[in-house]
C-alpha positions in Angstrom: 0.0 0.0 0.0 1.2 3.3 -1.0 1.3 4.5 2.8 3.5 2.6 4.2 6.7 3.8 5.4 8.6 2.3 1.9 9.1 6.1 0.1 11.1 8.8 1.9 13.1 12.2 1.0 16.9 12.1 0.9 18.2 15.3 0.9 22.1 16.0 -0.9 24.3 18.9 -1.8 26.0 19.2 -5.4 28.5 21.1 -6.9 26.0 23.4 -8.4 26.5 27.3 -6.9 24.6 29.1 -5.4 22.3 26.9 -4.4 23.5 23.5 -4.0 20.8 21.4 -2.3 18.2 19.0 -3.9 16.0 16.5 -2.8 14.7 13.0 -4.4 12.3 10.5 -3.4 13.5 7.1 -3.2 12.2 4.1 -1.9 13.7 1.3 0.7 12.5 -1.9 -0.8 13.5 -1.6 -4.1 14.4 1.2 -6.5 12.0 3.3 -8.5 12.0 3.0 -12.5 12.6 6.9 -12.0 14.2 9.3 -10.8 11.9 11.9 -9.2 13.3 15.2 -7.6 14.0 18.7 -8.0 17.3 20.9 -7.2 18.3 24.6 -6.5 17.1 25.3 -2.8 20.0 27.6 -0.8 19.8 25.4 2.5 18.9 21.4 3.3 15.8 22.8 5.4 14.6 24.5 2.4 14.9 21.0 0.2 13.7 19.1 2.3 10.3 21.1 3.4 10.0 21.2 -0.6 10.9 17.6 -0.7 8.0 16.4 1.9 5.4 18.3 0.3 6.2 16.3 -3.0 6.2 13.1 -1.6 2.7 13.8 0.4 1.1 14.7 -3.1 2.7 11.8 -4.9 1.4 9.4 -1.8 -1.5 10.9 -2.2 -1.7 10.6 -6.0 -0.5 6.8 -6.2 -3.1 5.6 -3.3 -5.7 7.1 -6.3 -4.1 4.9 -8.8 -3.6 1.8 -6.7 -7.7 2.0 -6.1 -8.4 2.8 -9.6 -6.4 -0.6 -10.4 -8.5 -2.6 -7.9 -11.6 -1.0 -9.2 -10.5 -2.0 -12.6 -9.7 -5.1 -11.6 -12.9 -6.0 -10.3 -15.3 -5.8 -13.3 
């Protein structure tokens, strides 16, 4: 299920000036078949506040695929 603990924000600096932070979502049981994550945030507080809000909408957004596939599946 989409909630569970599995995805989380990791947080990195790069090279990149003047702001060098990003963030990506990754998950612990296996790895995603994309990458998905933005860069260019001055501090690792700033990344990672944007980082959490992207991973509570794409959460959100796959448990609304997962129960369209059951629907589906159902007929």
């Amino acid at each position: 299920m989409a909630t569970k603990p599995d995805y989380h924000v990791f947080t990195f600096r790069t090279d990149e000036r003047p702001f060098p932070w990003r963030w990506e979502i990754r998950r612990h049981s296996k790895p995603m078949g994309v990458k998905l994550g933005s860069g260019g945030y001055q501090s690792q507080s700033a990344a990672e506040f944007a980082g959490k809000n992207a991973l509570e909408r794409f959460l959100v957004e796959l448990a609304q695929e997962e129960r369209r596939e059951r629907k589906i599946s159902l007929l």
